[in-house]
Structures are given as structure tokens and as C-alpha cells.
C-alpha positions in Angstrom: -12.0 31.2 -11.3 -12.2 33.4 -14.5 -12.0 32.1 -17.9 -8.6 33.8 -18.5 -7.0 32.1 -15.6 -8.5 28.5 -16.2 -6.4 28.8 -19.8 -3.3 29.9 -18.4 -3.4 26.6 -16.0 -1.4 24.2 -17.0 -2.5 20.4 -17.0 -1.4 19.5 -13.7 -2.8 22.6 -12.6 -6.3 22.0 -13.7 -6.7 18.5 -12.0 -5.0 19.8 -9.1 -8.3 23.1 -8.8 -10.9 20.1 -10.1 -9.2 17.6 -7.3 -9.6 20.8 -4.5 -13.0 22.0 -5.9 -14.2 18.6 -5.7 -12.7 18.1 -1.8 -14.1 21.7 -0.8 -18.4 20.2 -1.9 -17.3 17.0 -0.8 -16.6 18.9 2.9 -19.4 21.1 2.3 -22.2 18.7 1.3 -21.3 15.2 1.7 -19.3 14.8 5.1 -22.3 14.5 6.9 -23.5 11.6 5.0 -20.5 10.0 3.9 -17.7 11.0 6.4 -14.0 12.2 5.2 -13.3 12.8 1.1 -10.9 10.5 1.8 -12.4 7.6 3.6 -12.6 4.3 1.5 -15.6 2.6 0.3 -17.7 0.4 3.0 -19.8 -1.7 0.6 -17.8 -5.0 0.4 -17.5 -7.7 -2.1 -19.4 -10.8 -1.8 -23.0 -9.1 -0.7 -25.3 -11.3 -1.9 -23.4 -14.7 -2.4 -26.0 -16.2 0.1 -28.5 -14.5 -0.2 -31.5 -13.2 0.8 -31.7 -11.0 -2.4 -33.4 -7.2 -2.2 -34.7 -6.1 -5.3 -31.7 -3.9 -5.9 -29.4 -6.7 -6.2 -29.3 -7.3 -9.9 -27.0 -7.9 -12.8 -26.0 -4.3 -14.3 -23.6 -2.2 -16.2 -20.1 -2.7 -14.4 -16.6 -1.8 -15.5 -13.9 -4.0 -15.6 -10.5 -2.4 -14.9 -7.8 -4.2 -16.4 -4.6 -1.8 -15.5 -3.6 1.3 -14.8 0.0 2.3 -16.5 2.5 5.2 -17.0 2.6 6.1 -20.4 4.4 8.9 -20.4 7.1 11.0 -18.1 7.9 15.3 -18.0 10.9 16.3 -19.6 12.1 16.9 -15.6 11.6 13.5 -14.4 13.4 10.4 -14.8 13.4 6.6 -15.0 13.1 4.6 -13.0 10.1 6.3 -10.8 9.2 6.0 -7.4 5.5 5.5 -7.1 2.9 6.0 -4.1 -0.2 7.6 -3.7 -3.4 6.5 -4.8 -5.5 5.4 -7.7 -9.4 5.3 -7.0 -12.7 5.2 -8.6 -16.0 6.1 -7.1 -19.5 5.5 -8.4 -23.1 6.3 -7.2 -23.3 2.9 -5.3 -20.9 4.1 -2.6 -19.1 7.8 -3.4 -16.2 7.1 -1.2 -13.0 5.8 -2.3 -12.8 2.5 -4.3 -8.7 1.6 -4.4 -6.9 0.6 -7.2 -3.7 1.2 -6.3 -2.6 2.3 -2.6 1.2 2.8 -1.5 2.8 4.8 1.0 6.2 7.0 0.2 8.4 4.0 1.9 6.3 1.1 0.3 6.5 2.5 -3.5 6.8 0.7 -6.6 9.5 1.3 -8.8 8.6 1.2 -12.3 10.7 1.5 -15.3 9.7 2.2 -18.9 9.8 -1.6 -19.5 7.6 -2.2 -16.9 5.5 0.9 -16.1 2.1 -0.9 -15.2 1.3 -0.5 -11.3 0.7 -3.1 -9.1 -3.7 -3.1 -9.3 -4.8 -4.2 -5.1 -8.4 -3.2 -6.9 -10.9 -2.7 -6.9 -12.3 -4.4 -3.5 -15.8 -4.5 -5.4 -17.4 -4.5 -8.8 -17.5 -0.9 -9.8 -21.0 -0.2 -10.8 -21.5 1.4 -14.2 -24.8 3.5 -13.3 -23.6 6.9 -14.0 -20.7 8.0 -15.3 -17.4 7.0 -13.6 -14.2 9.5 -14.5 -10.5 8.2 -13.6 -7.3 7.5 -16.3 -7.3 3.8 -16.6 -8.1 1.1 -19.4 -11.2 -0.4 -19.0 -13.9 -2.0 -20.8 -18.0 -1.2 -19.6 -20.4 -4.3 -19.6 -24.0 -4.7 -20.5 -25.5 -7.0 -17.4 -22.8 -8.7 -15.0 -22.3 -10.8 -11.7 -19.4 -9.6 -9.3 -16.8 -12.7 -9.0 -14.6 -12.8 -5.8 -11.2 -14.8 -6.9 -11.5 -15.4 -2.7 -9.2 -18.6 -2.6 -6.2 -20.0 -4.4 -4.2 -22.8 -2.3 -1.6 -25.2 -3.1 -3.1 -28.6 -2.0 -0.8 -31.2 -3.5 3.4 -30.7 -3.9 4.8 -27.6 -3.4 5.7 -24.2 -5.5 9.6 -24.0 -5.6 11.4 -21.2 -4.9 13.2 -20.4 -8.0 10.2 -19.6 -9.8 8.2 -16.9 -10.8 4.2 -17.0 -10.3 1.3 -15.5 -12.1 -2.5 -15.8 -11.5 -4.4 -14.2 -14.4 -8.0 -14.5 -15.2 -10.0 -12.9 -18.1 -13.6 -13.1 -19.1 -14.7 -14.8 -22.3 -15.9 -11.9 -24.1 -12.5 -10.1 -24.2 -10.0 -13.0 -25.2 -6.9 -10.6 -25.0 -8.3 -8.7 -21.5 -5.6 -9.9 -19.2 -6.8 -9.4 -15.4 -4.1 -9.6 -13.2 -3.9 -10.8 -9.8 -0.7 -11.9 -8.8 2.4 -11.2 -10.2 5.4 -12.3 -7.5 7.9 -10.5 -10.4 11.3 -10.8 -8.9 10.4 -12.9 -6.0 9.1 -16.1 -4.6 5.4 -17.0 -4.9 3.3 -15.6 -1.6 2.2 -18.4 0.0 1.4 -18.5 3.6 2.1 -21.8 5.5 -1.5 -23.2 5.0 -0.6 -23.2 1.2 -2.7 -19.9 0.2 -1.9 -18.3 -2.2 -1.6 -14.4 -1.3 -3.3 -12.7 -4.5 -2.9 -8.7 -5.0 -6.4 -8.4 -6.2 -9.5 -10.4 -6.1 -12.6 -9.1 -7.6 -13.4 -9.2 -11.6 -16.7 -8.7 -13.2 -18.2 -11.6 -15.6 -20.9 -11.0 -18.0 -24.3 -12.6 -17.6 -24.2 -16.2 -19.8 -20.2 -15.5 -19.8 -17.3 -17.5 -18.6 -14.8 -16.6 -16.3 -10.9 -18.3 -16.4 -8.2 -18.2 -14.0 -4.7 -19.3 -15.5 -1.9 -20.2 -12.6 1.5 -20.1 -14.5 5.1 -20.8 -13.5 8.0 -19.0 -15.2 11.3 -18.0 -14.6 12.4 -15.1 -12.2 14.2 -13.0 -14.8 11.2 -13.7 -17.8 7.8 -14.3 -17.4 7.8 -15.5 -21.2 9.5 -18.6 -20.3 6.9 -20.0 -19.3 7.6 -24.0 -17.2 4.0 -24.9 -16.0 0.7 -23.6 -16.9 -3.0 -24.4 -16.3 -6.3 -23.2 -16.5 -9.7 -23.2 -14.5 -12.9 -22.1 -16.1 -16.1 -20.9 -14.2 -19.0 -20.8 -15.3 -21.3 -17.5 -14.2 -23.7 -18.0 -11.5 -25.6 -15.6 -9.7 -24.6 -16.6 -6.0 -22.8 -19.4 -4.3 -19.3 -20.5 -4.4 -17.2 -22.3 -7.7 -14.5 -24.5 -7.5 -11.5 -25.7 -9.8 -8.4 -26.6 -10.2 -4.8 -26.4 -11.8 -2.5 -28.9 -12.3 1.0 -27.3 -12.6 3.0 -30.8 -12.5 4.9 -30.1 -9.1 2.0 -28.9 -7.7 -2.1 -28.9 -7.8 -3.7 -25.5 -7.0 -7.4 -25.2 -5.8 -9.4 -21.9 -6.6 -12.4 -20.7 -5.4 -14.1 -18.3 -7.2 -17.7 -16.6 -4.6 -20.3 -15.1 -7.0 -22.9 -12.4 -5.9 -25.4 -10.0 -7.6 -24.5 -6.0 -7.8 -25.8 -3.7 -5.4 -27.2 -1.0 -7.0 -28.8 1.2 -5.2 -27.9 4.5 -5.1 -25.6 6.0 -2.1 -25.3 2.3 -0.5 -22.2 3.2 1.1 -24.5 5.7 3.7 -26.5 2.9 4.6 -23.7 0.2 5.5 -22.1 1.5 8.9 
């Protein structure tokens, strides 16, 4: 493409020819290796919570994606929107797809300007911070981090009723206002399968070496999540492996979390090795 054409692109032009230039080496170079542009990332969370530890599991740079939000609409398109696609990062660990956000045309979201932020299901694994990473999201990057797996929040004692709203939110001790959320049941009744589990939207958070991580369970009411009825917190300390338990103690009910901690892989192109 000439100079003079790439300047009468417009925006949505231009990441459409970077997004098809990107697919066309992908198919070129990387299928072999990798598989499909599109397939998703096969390094999973939770590598080396038991161990044994290769000398590329370490604590690293990671990023910690907080959410990814609609800002801003064209002049041509209207509120409320109808959301699907896909939101991803890759990084040099594993170059295939690492979701954020993943809906199909009759599962969208429908965000409004009050609400624009989309529903994070991601990542599935701590996004390593080696080289560069490029997407539109806010994020913060980390010196030297663990990977924590939020694998396990259950109702143990009482029961969550009906009428109200839940919220599971965690955040790391270094970034106070760095809201991480994992559940938010919005309009509806808190997920919870008949084992009392609490179905979370997203699991996996990074947590800086000597750092805390805490997971806040709140109840609130349908129509407003400011008004707030119960609340509690659970604080973990960082560990390098193994599991962490704590609780929160809503009133009506006691919820158990379990929170699985695991050195990063880093070695480069991972994802090649793991079929």
C-alpha cells in the first residue's frame, strides 16, 4: 500500500488493513506452528500451582487488565448498542488468542452510555508482559508477579436471596482504586449452581511479588449497586504455589473462596509446545 493511500484511510480503515495484514503472516508464517489466527490460547492457568517448577517458571512483568469500555459512539450509531465479537490480547508466551471478551450476534451485551463497560470472561491466564502487548484496554503493567486463579467461591452457610444483586470484586494492594471485576449478576439473581458455587465471569488476576490480593463479596439492590446491604472482604496473602482460603461473612450467608497461586510461564512461544 502507498503512502498516499494509507492517509486517505480512514481510522476504521487502517485497523481493518493492520487486522488483514496481520491474518495474511499469521497464514503465511505461523499456521504451521500455531494452527488458525483465530484459535485461542492453549497455555492454561494454574501451571505450576503444584509444582515441579522449570526454570522458566518465574515471577515477571504481567499486565493486569481491569476493563475494557465504550467511550465513544459515530455520529451514525445509536444507544443502546448491541455488542458481540471479540476482545483479545496475545503475548510471546502463547501468540494465539487470549479472550477478554467473547459473544456471539444472539448472546450480545447491551450497553448504554450509563453502563458501557463490557462484561470481561478474561483473560484465562496472566498475560505476560515480556514484549510489547498492543490492544485498547485500561491496564496497569507490573514489575515481578504471581498469577492468582479466583478458582472457587461457594455459599457454605444460609443462602443468597433472590432479590438481590451480587458482586465479587478483587483488587491488588498496590492499586487501592483498581477495581477487578468478576461477577456482576446486574439485573439478575446471583449464579449459583445447586452445590452453592458461585458462577464468576472471570477468574484470573495478577498480584505483585510481597503484595496482597482481596476479594470483596457484596450484596446490593437489583436496580443500584450503590446501595449496598451486605459486604465483606477476604485478603490473600501472595504465595508462589499452592491453594489460599478465606472467607466472607455477608450476615445471611458465609461465602468460601479459594484463591490457586502459580509462577508465570515465560518462555517464549509456549503455546507450540502445549498440544
Amino acid at each position: 500500500m502507498s503512502a498516499e493511500e494509507e492517509e486517505r484511510m480512514t481510522e476504521e480503515e487502517g485497523e481493518l488493513w493492520q487486522w488483514h495484514s496481520h491474518c495474511r503472516y499469521w497464514s503465511h508464517y505461523l499456521t504451521l506452528r500455531f494452527g488458525p489466527c483465530e484459535d485461542i490460547t492453549s497455555v492454561p492457568p494454574m501451571s505450576f500451582t503444584k509444582g515441579p517448577f522449570p526454570a522458566y517458571a518465574i515471577t515477571d512483568h504481567a499486565l493486569q487488565i481491569f476493563s475494557v469500555q465504550v467511550t465513544e459512539v459515530k455520529d451514525d450509531v445509536e444507544w443502546p448498542l448491541h455488542v458481540y465479537g471479540w476482545v483479545a490480547t496475545r503475548d510471546s508466551v502463547d501468540p494465539k488468542r487470549n479472550l477478554l471478551f467473547n459473544r456471539t450476534r444472539d448472546n450480545c451485551q447491551v450497553l448504554t452510555q450509563q453502563d458501557s463497560y463490557l462484561q470481561s470472561t478474561g483473560p484465562s491466564r496472566a498475560v505476560v508482559f515480556i514484549d510489547p502487548d498492543t490492544f485498547q484496554v485500561t491496564y496497569a503493567a507490573f514489575h515481578k508477579t504471581v498469577e492468582a486463579t479466583v478458582v472457587r467461591v461457594q455459599v457454605t452457610d444460609g443462602s443468597w436471596p433472590d432479590h438481590l444483586r451480587g458482586l465479587v470484586v478483587c483488587r491488588t494492594t498496590s492499586l487501592d482504586k483498581g477495581d477487578i471485576m468478576l461477577l456482576d449478576s446486574r439485573d439478575g439473581a446471583m449464579p449459583i449452581a445447586c452445590d452453592g458455587a458461585i458462577e464468576l465471569s472471570r477468574r484470573v488476576v495478577s498480584v505483585e511479588v510481597k503484595g496482597q490480593l482481596s476479594v470483596d463479596v457484596v450484596a446490593s439492590q437489583i436496580d443500584d449497586k450503590s446501595d449496598v446491604v451486605a459486604k465483606d472482604r477476604a485478603v490473600f496473602r501472595y504465595t508462589i504455589a499452592g491453594t489460599s482460603a478465606g472467607r466472607c461473612d455477608l450476615g445471611f450467608c458465609k461465602v468460601e473462596i479459594t484463591v490457586a497461586w502459580s509462577l508465570l510461564a515465560t518462555l517464549r512461544d509456549m503455546g507450540s509446545h502445549t498440544e
